[in-house]
C-alpha positions as a Python dict, from the first residue, in 0.01 Angstrom:
ca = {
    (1, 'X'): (0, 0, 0),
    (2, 'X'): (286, -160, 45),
    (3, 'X'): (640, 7, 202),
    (4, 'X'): (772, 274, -40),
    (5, 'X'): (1177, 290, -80),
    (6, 'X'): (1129, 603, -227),
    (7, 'X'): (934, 827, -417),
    (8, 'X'): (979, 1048, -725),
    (9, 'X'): (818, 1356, -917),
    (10, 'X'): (816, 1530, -1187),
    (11, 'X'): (626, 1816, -1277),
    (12, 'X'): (643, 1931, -1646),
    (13, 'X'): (451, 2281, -1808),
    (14, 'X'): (295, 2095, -2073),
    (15, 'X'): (62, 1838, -2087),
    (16, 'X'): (123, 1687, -2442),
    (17, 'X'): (487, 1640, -2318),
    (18, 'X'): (354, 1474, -1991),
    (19, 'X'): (238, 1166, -2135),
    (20, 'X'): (560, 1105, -2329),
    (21, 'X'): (787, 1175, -1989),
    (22, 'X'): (567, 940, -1827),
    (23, 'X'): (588, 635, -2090),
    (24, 'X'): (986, 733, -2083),
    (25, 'X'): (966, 706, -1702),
    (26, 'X'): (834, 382, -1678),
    (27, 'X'): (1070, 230, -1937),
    (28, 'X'): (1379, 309, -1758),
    (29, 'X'): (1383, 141, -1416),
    (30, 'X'): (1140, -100, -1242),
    (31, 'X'): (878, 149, -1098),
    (32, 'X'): (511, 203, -1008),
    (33, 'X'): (282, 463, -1115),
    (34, 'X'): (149, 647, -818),
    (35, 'X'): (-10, 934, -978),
    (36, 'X'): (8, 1064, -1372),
    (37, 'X'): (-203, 1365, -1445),
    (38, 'X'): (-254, 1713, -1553),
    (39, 'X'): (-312, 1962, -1300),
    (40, 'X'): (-428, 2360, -1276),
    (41, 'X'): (-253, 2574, -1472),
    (42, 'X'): (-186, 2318, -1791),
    (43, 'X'): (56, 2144, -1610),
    (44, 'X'): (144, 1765, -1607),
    (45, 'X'): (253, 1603, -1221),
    (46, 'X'): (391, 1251, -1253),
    (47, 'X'): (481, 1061, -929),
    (48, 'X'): (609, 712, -904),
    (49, 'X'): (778, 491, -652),
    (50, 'X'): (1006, 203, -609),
    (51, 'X'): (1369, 157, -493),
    (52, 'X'): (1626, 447, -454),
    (53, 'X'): (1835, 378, -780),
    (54, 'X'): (1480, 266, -991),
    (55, 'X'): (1329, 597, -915),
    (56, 'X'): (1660, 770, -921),
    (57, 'X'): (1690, 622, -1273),
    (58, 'X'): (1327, 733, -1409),
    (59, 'X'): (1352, 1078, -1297),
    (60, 'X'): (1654, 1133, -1498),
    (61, 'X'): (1550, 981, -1816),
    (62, 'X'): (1234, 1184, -1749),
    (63, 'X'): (1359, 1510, -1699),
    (64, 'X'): (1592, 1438, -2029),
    (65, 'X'): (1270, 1379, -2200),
    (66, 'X'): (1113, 1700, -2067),
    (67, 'X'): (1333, 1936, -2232),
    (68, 'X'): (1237, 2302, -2167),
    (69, 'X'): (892, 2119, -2022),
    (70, 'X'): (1055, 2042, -1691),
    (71, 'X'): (945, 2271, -1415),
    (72, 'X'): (1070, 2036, -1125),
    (73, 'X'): (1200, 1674, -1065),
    (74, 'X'): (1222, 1561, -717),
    (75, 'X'): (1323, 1240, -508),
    (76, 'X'): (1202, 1161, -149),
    (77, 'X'): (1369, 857, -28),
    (78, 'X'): (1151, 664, 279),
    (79, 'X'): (871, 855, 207),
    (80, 'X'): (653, 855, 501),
    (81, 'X'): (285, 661, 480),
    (82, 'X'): (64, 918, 583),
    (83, 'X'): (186, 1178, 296),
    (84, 'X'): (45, 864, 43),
    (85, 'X'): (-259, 872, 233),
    (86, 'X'): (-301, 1213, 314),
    (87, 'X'): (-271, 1259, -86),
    (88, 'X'): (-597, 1021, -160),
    (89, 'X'): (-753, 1178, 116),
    (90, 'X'): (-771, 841, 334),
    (91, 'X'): (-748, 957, 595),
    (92, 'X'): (-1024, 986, 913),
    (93, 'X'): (-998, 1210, 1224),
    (94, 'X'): (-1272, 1305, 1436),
    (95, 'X'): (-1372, 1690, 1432),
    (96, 'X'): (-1403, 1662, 1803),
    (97, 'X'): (-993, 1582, 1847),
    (98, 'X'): (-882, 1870, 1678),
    (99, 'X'): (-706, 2117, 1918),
    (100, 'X'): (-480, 2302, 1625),
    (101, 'X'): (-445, 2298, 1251),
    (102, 'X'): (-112, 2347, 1091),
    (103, 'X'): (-106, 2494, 737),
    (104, 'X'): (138, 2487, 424),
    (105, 'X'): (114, 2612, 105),
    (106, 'X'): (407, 2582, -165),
    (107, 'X'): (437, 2742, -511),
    (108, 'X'): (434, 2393, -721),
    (109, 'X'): (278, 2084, -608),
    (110, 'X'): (586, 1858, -609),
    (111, 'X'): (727, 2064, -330),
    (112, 'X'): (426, 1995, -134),
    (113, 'X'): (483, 1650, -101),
    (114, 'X'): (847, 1704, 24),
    (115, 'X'): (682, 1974, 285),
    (116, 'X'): (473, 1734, 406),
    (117, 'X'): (696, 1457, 481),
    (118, 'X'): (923, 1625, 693),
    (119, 'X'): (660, 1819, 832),
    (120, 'X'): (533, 1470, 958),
    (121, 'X'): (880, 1297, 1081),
    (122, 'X'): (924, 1627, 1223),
    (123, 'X'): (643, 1636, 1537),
    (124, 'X'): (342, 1403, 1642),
    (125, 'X'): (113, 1534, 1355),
    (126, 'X'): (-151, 1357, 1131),
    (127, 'X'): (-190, 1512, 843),
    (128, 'X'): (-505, 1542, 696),
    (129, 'X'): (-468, 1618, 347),
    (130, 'X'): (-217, 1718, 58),
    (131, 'X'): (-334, 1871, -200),
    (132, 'X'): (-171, 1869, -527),
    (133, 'X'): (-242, 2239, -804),
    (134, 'X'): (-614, 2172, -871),
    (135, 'X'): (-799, 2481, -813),
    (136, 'X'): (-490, 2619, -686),
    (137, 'X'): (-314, 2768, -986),
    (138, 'X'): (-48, 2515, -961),
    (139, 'X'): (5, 2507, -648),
    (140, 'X'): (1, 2250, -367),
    (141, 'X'): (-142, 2262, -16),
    (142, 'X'): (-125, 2057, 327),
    (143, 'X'): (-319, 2047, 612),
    (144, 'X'): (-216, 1914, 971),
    (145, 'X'): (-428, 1833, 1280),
    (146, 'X'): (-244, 1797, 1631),
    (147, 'X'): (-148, 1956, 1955),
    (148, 'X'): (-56, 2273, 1937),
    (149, 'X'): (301, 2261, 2033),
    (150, 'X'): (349, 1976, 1791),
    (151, 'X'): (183, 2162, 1475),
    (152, 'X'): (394, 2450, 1550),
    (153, 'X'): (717, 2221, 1512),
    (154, 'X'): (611, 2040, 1206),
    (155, 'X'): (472, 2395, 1026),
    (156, 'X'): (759, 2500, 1097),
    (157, 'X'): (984, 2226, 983),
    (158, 'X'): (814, 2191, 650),
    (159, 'X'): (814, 2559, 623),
    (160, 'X'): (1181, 2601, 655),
    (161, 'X'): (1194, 2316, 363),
    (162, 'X'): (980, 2523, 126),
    (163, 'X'): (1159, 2862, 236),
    (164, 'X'): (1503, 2696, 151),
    (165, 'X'): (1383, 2601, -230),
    (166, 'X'): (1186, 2959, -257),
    (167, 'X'): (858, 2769, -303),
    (168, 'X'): (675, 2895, 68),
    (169, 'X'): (400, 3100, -61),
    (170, 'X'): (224, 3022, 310),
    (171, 'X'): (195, 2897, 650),
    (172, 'X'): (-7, 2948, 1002),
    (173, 'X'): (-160, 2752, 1299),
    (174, 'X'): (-457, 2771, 1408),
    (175, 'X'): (-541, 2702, 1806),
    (176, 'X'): (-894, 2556, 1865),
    (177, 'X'): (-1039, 2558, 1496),
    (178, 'X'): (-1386, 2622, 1489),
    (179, 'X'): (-1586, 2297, 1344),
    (180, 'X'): (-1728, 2490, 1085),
    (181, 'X'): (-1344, 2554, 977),
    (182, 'X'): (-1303, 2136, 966),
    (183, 'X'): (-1588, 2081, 823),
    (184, 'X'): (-1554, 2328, 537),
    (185, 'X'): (-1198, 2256, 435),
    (186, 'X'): (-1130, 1908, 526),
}
């Protein structure tokens, strides 16, 4: 995938009003679909990417399209890689590596995404997966793998993120997971 400027999100509480939001989106600035989709709960997640002032552009127009639909509209400019990855669960670690998991989970699935990308210019994490409201409720998810020291920074750098917008539902580290743990949840 090639560099992303920066990324945008909208999550809406109807789905019917989704797909318009999303066709309004990508009519007002030049943009790429990343992800359009309802999620738990009956809500609809958009995400798209492109240049600051593109994706600046189609979240507004979105979010005036949304009406009382809008739940949350976010931007992330230089989003990092490994969220995109970590999203389309791409990514590969070996079970053997794993001295601590780090663990976030937020109250709407677009906060996740911001969660997890300061969680991972925050410490020498990889993060393993980001999950976004299905079979959650709504909700969103991330999972971290790293030294201990270094998931304990980045938990709690995305943590304080959440905490700030009232969206933390969650957090902890684990020391020395248990393979069964890995292999069960990753």
């Amino acid at each position: 995938m090639p560099d992303i400027n920066s990324i945008g999100l909208i999550e809406l509480s109807s789905v019917a009003t989704g797909f318009g939001v999303e066709d309004t989106m990508l009519k007002a600035g030049n943009i790429q679909l990343l992800m359009a989709r309802s999620i738990c709960s009956g809500k609809f997640l958009i995400v798209v990417s492109g240049d600051v002032t593109s994706v600046q552009a189609a979240l507004l127009a979105g979010a005036a399209a949304a009406g009382a639909s809008l739940i949350e509209r976010r931007q992330i400019a230089r989003v990092h890689p490994a969220v995109l990855a970590a999203i389309s669960n791409a990514v590969d670690i070996d079970p053997r590596e794993l001295r601590s998991i780090g663990v976030i989970e937020t109250f709407s699935a677009a906060s996740i995404i911001e969660v997890a990308d300061t969680a991972v210019k925050s410490a020498n994490v990889t993060l393993l997966r980001v999950h976004l409201a299905m079979a959650l409720g709504g909700k969103g998810f991330l999972l971290m793998a790293g030294d201990v020291s270094s998931v304990q920074a980045a938990v709690a750098a995305g943590a304080k993120v959440a905490g700030d917008d009232g969206m933390l539902v969650g957090k902890g580290v684990i020391a020395a997971p248990s393979p069964e743990l890995f292999r069960d949840y990753i």
